[in-house]
N, C-alpha and C positions, 0 to 999 in steps of 0.2 A: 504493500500500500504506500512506503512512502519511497521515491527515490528522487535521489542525490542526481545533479548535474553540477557539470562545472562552474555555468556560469547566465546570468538570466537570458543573453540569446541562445543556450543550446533547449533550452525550455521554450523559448519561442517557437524555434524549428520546430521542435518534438511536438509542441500543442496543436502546431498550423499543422503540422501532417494531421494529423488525430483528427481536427475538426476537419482538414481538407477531404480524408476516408468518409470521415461521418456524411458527408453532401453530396458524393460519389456515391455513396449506399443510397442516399436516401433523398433526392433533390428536395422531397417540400418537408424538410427536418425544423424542427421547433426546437433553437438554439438559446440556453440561459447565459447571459452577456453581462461582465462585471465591468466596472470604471477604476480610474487608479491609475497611478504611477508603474504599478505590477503589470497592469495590462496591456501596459503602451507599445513594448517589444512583440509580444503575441498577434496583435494586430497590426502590426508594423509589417511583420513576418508575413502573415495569413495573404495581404494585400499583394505583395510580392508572390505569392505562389498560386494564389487566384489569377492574375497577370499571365504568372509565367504558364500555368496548364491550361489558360479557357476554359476556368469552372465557372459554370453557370450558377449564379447561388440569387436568381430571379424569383426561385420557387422557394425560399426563406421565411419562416416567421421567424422572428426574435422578442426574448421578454426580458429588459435587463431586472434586475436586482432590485433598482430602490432610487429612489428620488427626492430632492430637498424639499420641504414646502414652503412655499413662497418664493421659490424663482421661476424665473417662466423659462421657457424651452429656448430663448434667446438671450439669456441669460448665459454670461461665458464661464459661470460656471455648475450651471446646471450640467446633470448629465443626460440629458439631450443634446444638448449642444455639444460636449464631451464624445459622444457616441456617431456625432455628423463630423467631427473634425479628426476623427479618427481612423472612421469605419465607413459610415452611411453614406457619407457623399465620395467615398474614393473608392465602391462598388457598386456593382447595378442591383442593389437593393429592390426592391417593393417596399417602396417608405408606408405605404400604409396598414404592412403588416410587420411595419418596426413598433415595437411597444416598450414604452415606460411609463409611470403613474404620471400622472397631471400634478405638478405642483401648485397649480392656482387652482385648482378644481375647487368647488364651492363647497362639495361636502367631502372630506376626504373619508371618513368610512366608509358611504358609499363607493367610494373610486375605488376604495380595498376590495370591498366585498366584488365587484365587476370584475377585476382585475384578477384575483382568483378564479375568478368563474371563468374567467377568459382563459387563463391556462389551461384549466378543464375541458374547456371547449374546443383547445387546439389538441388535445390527447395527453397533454402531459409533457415535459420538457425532455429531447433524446439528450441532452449533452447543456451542462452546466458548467458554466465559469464563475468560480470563485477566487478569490483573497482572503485576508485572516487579518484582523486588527491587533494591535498589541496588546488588548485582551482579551484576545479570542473570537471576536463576535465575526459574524460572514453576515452580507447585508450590513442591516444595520440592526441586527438581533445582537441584543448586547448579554452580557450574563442575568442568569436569570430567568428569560425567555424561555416560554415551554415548548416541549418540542412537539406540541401538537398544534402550534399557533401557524394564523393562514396570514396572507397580507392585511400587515395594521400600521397603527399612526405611531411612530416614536417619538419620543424626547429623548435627543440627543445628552448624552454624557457628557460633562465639562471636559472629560479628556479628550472622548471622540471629536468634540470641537478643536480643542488643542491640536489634535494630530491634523485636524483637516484644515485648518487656518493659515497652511502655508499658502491653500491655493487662493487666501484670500486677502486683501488689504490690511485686516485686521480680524482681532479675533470675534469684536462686535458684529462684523459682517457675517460672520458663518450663521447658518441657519441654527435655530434649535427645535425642528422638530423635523421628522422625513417619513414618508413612505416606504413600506420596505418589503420583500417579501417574506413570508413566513417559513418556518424552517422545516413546518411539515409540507409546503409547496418546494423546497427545496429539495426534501428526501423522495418526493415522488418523483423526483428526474430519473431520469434511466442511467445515465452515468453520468459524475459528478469528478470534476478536476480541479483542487486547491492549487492555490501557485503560491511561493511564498520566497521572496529575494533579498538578502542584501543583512547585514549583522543585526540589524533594530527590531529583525524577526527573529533571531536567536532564542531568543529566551521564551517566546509565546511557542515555537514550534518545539525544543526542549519540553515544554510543558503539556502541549497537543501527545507527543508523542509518548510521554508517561501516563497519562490522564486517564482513569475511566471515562468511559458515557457519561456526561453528568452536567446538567441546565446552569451548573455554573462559567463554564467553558462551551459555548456555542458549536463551536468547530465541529466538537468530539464526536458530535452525531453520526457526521458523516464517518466514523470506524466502524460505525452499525451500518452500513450501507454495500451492497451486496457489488459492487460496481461502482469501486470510487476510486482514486489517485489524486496522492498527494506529492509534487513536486516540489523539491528545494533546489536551489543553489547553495553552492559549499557554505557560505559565509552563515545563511540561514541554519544551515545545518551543525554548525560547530561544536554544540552541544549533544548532538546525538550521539548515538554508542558508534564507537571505532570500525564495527562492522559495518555498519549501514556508510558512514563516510569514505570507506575504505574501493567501495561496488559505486565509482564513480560515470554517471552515463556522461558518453559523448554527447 
């Protein structure tokens, strides 16, 4: 479940193969799409091998993760806008079977409850991307969070602001509440890939990796999940036992 690469582009490579198989098997595949720092290589990657094979990925749904409330989709740093500057507008998408929650939406429980149902309605997620926060939470399910919970409204954590405030003017600026999905919309995906890069994940993924199942650690879910991979880079992985760092993928 967990393996080690050298370094956050051979994870790229490895992911864009993975997702480029998954589109090849399956053209109109329902792909779960994470934002971030982590994710930037991965679809950097994808774009380049979309290009270079003439993959068709016209026949695409996507449902990313989670969304701020209160910014709008042209908002630079929504992730909308995140996902067109990345992804959406540098392939021939179906934009209208690109989905994220509505951060201005007037009722956001409502947009929760739809937005589940919309997963449901598309069969369920073949392939999820995830990240892992430095305390574990995927989305924006922080500890805590049940693992039977569907897409709901968060209140963001003074830390999770903290972490997230680099992408913003200030720390005032960051949102404090978001959309997110739920972590049992997340275990019904079919298979499920963490990624996790760079030494400031050391110690959450040390602890991922020791961890039972348990609502205090988010992540750990996905260890109960029948169909899942989790990726590090060395630096993330530094704490792990000497065997697992040792079984270094190209």
């Amino acid at each position: 479940m967990f393996y080690v690469f050298s370094n956050p582009q051979a994870i790229a490579e490895h992911v864009s193969e993975l997702l480029i198989a998954q589109i090849q098997k399956k053209n109109d595949s329902v792909l779960g799409l994470a934002t971030g720092s982590t994710m930037e290589p991965v679809y950097e990657k994808l774009c380049e091998q979309v290009a270079r094979l003439n993959v068709d990925v016209s026949g695409l749904t996507t449902f990313n993760l989670d969304e701020y409330i209160g910014l709008g989709s042209d908002h630079p740093q929504s992730y909308r806008y995140y996902m067109r500057q990345h992804l959406f507008n540098r392939l021939a998408f179906a934009q209208h079977r690109t989905f994220l929650p509505d951060g201005l939406c007037a009722d956001p429980v409502k947009q929760c409850e739809q937005y589940s149902g919309q997963i449901q309605q598309a069969g369920h997620i073949d392939l999820q991307l995830l990240g892992i926060g430095n305390n574990g939470h995927i989305g924006f399910n922080e500890p805590g969070t049940s693992f039977g919970s569907r897409t709901h409204v968060v209140p963001l954590t003074e830390q999770t602001r903290i972490d997230n405030s680099r992408f913003f003017d200030s720390l005032d600026e960051v949102p404090t509440q978001a959309i997110t999905l739920g972590l049992q919309d997340i275990m019904e995906s079919k298979q499920i890939i963490l990624i996790a890069t760079g030494t400031n994940k050391a110690q959450i993924m040390a602890q991922l990796y020791e961890s039972p199942v348990t609502e205090q650690l988010p992540a750990s879910v996905i260890k109960s999940h029948p169909n899942a991979m989790i990726l590090l880079d060395e630096q993330a992985a530094q704490f792990l036992p000497a065997e697992l760092r040792d079984t270094v993928e190209s």
